[in-house]
N, C-alpha and C positions, 0 to 999 in steps of 0.2 A: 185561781189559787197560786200564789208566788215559793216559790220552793227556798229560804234561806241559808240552803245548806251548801258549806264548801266541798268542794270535791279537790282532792290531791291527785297529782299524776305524776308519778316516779320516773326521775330522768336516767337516762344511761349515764353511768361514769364513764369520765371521758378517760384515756389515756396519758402522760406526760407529754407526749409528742403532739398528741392532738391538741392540747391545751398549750405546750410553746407557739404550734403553729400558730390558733388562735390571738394570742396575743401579741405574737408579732407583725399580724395584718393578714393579708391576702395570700392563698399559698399559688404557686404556679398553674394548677389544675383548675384552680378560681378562676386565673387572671385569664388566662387562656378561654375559660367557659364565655368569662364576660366579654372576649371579646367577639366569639363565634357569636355569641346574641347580636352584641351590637353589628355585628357587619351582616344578621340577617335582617336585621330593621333596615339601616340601609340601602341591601337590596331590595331589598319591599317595596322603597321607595323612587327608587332608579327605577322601576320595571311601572310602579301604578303611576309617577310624573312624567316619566320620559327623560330625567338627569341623564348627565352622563355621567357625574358624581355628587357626592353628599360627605358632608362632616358630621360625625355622630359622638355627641355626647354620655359620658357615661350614664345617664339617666334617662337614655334612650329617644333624647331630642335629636331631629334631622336637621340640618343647616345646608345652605347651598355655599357659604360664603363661610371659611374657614375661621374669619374674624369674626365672625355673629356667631360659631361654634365657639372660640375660644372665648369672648366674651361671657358667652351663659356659661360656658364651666368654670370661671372663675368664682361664680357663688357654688360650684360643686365641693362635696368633701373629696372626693376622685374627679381630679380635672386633666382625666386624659380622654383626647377627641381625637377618634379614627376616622380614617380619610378611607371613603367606601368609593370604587371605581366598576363600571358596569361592565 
């Protein structure tokens, strides 16, 4: 039996401040998060290859070759690629 009933789920209001951030892009606490992720893919990857480094792209691609990193983040909407050292 298929149920076609909506269900509603009330969001929090956001604040002013919350909602400039929002709209101005990334706040510092983000940028920082995302890069503590990227540099632990990365390492992940240093330690299960055996690199001695890796270029990581913001969508969490490994590269050995900074140019093969930069290339694939050119189709990214954030094309910045950290340079991960073991």
């Amino acid at each position: 039996m298929e149920n076609n009933e909506k269900t509603t789920v009330e969001q929090p209001v956001e604040s002013s401040t919350e909602t400039a951030v929002a709209k101005k892009g990334k706040s510092a606490d983000t940028k920082k998060s995302a890069s503590s992720v990227l540099e632990k893919v990365g390492k992940t990857i240093i330690r299960e290859r055996g690199y001695a480094e890796v270029f990581v792209t913001a969508d969490g691609q490994a590269f050995r070759l900074e140019s093969d990193a930069k290339n694939h983040a050119r189709n990214l909407k954030d094309r910045e690629v950290l340079k991960v050292k073991k």
